[in-house]
N, C-alpha and C positions, 0 to 999 in steps of 0.2 A: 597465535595468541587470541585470545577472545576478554574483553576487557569490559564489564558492566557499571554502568556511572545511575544513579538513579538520579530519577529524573519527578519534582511534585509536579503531579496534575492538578485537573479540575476536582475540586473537594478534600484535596490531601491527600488525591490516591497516590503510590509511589509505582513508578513508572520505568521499567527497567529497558536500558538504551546499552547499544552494544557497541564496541569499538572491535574489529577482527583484522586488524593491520595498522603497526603504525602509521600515524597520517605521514607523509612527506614532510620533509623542512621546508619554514617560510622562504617563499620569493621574494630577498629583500624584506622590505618593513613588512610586506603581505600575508599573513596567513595562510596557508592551501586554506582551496573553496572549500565551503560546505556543502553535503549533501548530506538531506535525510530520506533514509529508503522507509517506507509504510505499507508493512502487508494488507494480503486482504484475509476475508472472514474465516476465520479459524485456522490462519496463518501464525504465523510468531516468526520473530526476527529473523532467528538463525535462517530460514529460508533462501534469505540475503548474505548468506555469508560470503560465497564463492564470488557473486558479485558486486561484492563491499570491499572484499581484497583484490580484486582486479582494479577497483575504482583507484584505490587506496595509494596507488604509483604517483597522481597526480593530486588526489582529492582527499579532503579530511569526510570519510564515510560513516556514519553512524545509522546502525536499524532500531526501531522503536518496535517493542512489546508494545503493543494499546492495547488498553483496560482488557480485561475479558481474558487477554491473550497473555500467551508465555510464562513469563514470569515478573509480569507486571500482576496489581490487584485485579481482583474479581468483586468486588464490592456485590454482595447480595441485592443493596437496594437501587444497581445505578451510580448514578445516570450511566445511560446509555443511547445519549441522545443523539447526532451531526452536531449540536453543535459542542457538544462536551468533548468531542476526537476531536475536532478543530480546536479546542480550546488547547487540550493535552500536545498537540501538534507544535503549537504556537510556545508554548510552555517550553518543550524538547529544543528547537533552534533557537530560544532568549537563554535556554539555564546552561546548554553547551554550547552559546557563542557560536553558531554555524552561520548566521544570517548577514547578507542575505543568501539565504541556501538555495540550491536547487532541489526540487522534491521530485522523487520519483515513487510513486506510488503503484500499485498491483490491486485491481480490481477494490474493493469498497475505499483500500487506501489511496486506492485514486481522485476517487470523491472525498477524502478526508484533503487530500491536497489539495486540489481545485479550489477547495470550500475555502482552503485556507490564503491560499493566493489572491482570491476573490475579496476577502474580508481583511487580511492584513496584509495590503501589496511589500510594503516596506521591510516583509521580513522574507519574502520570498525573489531570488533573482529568476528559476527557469522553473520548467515544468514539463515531466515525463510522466503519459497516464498510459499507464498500462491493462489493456482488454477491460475496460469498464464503460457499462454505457450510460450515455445521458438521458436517456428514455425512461421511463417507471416500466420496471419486469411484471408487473400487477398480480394479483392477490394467488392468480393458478401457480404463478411461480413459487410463490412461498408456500402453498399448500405442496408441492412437489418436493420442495427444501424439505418442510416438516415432515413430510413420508422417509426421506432420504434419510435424515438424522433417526427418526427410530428404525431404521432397517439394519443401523452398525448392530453387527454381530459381536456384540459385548458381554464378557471382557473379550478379548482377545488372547487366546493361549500364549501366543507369541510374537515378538514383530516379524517372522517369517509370516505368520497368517495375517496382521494385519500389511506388508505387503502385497502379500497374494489375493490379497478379497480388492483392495485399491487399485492395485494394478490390473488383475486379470478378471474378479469374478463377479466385481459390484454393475448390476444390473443398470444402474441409470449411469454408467461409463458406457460411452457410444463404441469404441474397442478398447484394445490392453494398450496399458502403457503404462511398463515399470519406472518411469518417473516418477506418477500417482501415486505408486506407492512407495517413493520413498519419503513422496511431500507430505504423505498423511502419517507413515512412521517416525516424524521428525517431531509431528507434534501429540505422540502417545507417552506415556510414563508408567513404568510399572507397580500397579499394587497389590492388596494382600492376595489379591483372586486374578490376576492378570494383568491387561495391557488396556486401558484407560486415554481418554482423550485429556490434555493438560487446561481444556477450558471446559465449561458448563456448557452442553446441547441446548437447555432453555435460556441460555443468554443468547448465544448465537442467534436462535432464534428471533430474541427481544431488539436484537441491533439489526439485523434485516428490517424485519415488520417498518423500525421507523424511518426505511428508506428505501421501499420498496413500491409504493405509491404513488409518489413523487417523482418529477421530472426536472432535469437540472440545467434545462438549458439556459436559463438565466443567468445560473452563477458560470456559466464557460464564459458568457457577455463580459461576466466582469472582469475576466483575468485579463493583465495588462501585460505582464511578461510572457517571452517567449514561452511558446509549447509546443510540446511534441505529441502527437497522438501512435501509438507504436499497437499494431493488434497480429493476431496470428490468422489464418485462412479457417482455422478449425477450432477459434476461441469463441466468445461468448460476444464481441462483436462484431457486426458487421460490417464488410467494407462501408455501404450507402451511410449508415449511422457514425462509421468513423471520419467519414469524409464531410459531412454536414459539420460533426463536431468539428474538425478542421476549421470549416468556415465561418462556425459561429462564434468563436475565438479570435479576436483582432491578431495573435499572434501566433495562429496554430499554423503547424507542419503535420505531416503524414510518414509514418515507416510500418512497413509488413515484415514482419521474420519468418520466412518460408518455414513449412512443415512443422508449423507451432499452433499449440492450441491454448487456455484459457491461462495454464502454468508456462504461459513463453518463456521468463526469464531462469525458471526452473528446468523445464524440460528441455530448453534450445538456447544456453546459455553463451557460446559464442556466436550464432548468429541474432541474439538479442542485442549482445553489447556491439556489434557490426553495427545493428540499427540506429544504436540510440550513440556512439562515440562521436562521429561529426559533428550533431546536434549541440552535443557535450562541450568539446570542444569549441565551440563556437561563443556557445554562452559565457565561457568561463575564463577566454581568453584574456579578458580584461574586468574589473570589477568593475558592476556600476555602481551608481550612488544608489543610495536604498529609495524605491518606491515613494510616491506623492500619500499621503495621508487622503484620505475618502474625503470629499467634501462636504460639510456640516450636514442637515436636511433644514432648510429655511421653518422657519416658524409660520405658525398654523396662520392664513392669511396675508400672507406674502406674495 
């Protein structure tokens, strides 16, 4: 089953969230825990499927389209800011009762969670970031993104070629790897002249740029609830960067899923959830009470 609940965002975008397994019956008075799963950049839900019904035994799982993405809006003018996906974040685990959830996030969704953890403790119980760094990738990175995005060989005749260009033939892939393309044919759709991406190339664009700059070890400072920092050998972070993140985190943990790279939970789907179940487990065994509220900021001269 695949079950869509829309969800308003920030500025009345409507916001499509996915349910792909019944949740469990409550324990007693208790609800199954929440998780919300958050792709990353030019992801879409369904990505999370296989591992939202894996979850789904024990946990009420829900994936979030953001903006841009899936089949949530695309708003022409925006926002597209950090803090409008935090906002839309926060929106998803108040309007479907998940919270306090745990969030498990996948690269920029990672940083959507983080942000969110960081800024509303009370609605987040744990935290799984998946291959995302807290470092700013800076400006050559996103010129290289921008090359990448006009190099799709568009339209695409078929989703046999756009497999075969993702998996085997696209030049800024370091080797093949028919996962790639079946994570990039997940989010194609066919039109009058072929095989199309279901977001905007110049938004993508526009949500990189305003986080691309920037360094976030601050907001890791703030997260109070457990975390897990989960990355692959052959992903987008590195061990030294993931292990600092660890640190900088009052309640970071560490997991590597062998022979995974940037799409671990996609590519290397049971040894991701190997990584991340104990963690899982752990957190969810008992609910806590929801998070302390932020403390005021004293008045100017105090």
């Amino acid at each position: 089953m695949a079950r869509r609940i829309d969800v308003t965002g920030t500025a009345g975008a409507r916001l499509a969230a996915w349910e792909y397994a019944d949740p469990p019956k409550p324990r007693g008075d208790a609800p199954a825990p929440g998780i919300l799963l958050l792709h990353g950049l030019t992801g879409r839900a369904s990505h999370w499927a296989a591992a939202a019904r894996r979850l789904s035994g024990r946990h009420r799982a829900v994936a979030l389209d953001q903006r841009g993405h899936g089949r949530s809006d695309k708003p022409a003018g925006g926002p597209f800011t950090p803090e409008t996906f935090v906002a839309d974040a926060a929106a998803a685990v108040e309007q479907l009762d998940l919270g306090p959830a745990v969030l498990i996030g996948h690269s920029t969704g990672a940083l959507t969670a983080w942000q969110l953890a960081a800024e509303r403790p009370e609605l987040v119980r744990a935290l799984i970031v998946c291959d995302m760094r807290a470092a700013p990738p800076g400006a050559a990175s996103q010129r290289v993104w921008e090359a990448w995005l006009r190099a799709w060989p568009m339209p695409f005749a078929t989703l046999a070629d756009v497999r075969k260009w993702f998996g085997e033939d696209d030049p800024w892939a370091e080797r093949p790897n028919p996962a790639r393309g079946d994570f990039y044919a997940e989010v194609m759709a066919e039109r009058a002249d072929g095989w199309r991406p279901v977001f905007s190339r110049r938004q993508m664009l526009r949500i990189r740029e305003s986080i691309v700059h920037e360094a976030h070890w601050d907001e890791l400072a703030r997260v109070r609830c457990p975390a897990l920092v989960v990355r692959g050998p052959d992903g987008d972070l590195g061990r030294a960067e993931a292990q600092e993140m660890v640190r900088v985190l009052p309640g970071g943990r560490y997991a590597e899923v062998p022979d995974a790279g940037h799409l671990l939970h996609y590519d290397r789907p049971d040894a991701w959830y190997a990584a991340i179940a104990p963690f899982l487990d752990e957190v969810t065994e008992t609910a806590p009470e929801p998070g302390p509220e932020p403390e005021p900021d004293p008045e100017p001269g105090v």
